[in-house]
C-alpha positions in Angstrom: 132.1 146.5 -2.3 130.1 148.2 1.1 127.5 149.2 -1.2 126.2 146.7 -3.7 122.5 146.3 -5.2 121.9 149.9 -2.8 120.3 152.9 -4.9 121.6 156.4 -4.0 120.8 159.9 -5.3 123.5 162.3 -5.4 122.5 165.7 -5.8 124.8 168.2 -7.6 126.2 165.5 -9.1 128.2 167.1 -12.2 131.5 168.3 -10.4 133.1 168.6 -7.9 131.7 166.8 -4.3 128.5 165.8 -5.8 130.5 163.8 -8.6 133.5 162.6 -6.5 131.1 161.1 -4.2 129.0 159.5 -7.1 131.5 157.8 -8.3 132.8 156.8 -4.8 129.3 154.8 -4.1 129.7 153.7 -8.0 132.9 152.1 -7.4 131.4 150.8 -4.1 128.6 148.8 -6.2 125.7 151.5 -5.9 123.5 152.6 -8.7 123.6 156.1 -9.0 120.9 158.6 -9.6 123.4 161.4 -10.5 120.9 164.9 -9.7 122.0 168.0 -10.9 120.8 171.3 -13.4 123.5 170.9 -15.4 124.7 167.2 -17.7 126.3 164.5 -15.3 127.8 162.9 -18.5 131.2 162.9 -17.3 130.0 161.5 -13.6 128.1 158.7 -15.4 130.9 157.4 -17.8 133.0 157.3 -14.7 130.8 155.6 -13.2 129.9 153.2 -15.7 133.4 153.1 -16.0 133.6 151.5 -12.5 131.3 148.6 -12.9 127.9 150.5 -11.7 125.1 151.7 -13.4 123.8 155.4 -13.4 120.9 158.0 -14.2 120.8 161.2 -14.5 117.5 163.1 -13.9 117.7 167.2 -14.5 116.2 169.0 -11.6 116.2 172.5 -9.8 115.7 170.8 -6.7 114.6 174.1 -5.0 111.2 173.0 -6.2 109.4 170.3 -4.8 107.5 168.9 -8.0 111.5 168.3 -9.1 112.1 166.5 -6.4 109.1 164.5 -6.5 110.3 164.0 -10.0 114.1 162.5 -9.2 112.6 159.8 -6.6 109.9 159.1 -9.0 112.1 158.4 -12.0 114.7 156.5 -9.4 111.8 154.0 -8.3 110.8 153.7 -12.1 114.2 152.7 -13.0 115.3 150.6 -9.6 112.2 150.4 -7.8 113.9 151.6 -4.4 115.8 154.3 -2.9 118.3 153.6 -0.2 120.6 156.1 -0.2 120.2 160.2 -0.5 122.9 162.0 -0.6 122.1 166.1 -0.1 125.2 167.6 -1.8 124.0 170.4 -3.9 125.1 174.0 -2.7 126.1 177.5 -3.7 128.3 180.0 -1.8 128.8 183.5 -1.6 131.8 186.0 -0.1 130.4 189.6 0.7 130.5 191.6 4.1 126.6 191.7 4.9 126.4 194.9 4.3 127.4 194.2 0.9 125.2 191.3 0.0 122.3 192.1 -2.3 119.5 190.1 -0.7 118.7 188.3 -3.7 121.6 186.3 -2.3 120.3 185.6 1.1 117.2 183.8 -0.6 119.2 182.2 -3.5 121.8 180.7 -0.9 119.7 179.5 1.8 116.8 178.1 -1.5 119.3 175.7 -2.5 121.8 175.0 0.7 118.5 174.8 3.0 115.5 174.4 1.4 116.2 172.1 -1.1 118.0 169.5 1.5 115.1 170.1 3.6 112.5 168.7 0.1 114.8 166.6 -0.7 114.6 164.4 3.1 110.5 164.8 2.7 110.8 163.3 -0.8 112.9 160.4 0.8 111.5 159.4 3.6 108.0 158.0 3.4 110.1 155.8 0.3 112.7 155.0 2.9 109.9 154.0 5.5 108.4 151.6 3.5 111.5 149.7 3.0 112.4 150.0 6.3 115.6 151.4 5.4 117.7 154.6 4.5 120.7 156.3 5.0 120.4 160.3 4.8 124.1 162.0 4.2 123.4 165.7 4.1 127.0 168.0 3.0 127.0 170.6 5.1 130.3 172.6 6.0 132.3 173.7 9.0 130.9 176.8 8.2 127.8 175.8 10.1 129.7 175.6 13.4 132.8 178.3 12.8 131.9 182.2 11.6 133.8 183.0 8.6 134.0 186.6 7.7 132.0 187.8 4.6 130.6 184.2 4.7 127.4 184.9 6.9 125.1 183.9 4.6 126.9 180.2 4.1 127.0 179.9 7.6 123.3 180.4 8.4 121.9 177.9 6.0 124.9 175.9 6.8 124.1 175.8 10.3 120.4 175.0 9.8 121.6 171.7 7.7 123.4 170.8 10.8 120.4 171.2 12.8 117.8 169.8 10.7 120.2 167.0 10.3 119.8 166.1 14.2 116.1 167.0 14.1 115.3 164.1 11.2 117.7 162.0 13.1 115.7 161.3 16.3 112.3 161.4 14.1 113.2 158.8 11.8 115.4 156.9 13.5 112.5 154.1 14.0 111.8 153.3 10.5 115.0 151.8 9.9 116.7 155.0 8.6 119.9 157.1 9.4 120.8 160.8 8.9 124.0 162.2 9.7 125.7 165.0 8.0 129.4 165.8 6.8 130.9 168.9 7.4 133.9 169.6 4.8 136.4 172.3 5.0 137.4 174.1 2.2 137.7 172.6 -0.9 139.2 174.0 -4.3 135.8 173.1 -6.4 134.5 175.3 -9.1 132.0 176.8 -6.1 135.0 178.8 -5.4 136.3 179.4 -8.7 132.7 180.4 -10.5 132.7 183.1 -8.5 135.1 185.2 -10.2 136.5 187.3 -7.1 140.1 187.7 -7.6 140.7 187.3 -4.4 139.8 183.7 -4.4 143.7 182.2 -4.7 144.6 184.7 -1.8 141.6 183.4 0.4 142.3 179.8 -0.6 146.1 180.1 0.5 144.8 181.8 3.8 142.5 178.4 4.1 145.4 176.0 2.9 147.8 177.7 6.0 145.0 177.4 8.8 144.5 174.0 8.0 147.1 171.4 10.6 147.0 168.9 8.1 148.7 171.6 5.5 146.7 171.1 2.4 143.0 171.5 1.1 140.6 168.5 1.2 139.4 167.0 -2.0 136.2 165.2 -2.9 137.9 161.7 -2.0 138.0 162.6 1.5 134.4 163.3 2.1 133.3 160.9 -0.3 135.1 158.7 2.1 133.1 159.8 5.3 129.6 159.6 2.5 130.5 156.0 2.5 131.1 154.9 6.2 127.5 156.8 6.6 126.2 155.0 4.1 127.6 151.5 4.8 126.9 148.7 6.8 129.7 149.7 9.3 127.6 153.2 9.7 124.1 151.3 10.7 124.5 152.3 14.9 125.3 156.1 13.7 122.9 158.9 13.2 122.3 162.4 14.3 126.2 162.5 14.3 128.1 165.8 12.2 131.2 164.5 11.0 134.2 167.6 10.4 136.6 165.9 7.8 138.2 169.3 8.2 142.4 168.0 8.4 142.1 169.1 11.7 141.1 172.7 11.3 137.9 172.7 14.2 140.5 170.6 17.1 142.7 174.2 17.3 
């Protein structure tokens, strides 16, 4: 196990992503602070399930006293933090000229913002310890326009960035930050939304993708864990596509 007596916090932890990639670093031998609005319950058996211990801290991590709050109850518990995994996101489809701009703030709070708490929550812990591995989800979306997807893209894109800001600044205290950039994946983010055009614009993903199918959670949990592991240590500021290929057309 790559990942034994190491403490990570997963946000967005209860499906999809968030909770394939807790239970990934679970199975590796991580403790997992499983971070979301909703119950992890089902994330937390699982990992149980696997050998590893979990907590789950309820937070709207748009806000920093709730941030403040999941590290704090993390070093209460485990008395470190090694590992922050910034998963949490929402999405939205409409032509710009569509999008109430309610959306433009809701998107970018939780896809932006709340990575960007989250990293200051982090990383006077991590510099203490002298270590830390920052894994921030971000999406090809923050390198490749999608139509109707503007407002993905921008905070997207500014995860990317921020990613290779924190990078070079921290990289002296012992810590890493690196991003992964996932194609599409058929998660209830896509599915909540309730557009009946969803199965159409999945199909149109699944056919532009060489590898011919849709990722799932697995894959990027498995790029969370190179990042996070000791074979990752010489790697940061790096965005990793674990795309099947789409961004090498």
């Amino acid at each position: 196990m790559q990942l034994q007596n190491k403490i990570a916090i997963v946000t967005g932890s209860a499906r999809g992503i968030g909770q394939g990639i807790a239970i990934r670093l679970g199975k590796e031998g991580a403790k997992v602070v499983c971070c979301d609005i909703k119950s992890c319950d089902e994330t937390i058996e699982a990992i149980k399930k696997a050998g590893s211990e979990a907590l789950f801290v309820e937070a709207d991590i748009t806000k920093w006293e709730n941030c403040e709050k999941v590290f704090r109850q993390a070093i209460e518990k485990w008395n470190k933090v090694d590992i922050l995994v910034n998963n949490a996101g929402v999405s939205t489809r409409l032509a710009i000229d569509e999008e109430p701009v309610e959306n433009w703030y809701k998107v970018v709070e939780i896809d932006l913002h709340a990575v960007w708490l989250m990293c200051k929550a982090a990383i006077p812990i991590m510099k203490k310890n002298g270590f830390g591995r920052i894994i921030n989800i971000a999406s090809v979306a923050g390198i490749v326009g999608f139509t109707n997807h503007g407002v993905y893209c921008a905070a997207k894109g500014g995860v990317i960035n921020l990613t290779k800001a924190l990078a070079v600044e921290v990289v002296k205290n012992g810590i890493t930050v690196n991003a992964v950039n996932p194609m599409v994946i058929k998660t209830d983010l896509f599915v909540d939304q309730g557009n009946p055009l969803v199965g159409e614009f999945l199909e149109k993903m699944t056919n532009m993708i060489p590898i011919g199918r849709l990722s799932t959670p697995d894959d990027i949990a498995g790029a969370v864990v190179y990042f996070a592991g000791p074979d990752g240590g010489y790697v940061t500021g790096q965005i990793l596509n674990v795309d099947g290929g789409f961004t090498s057309q």
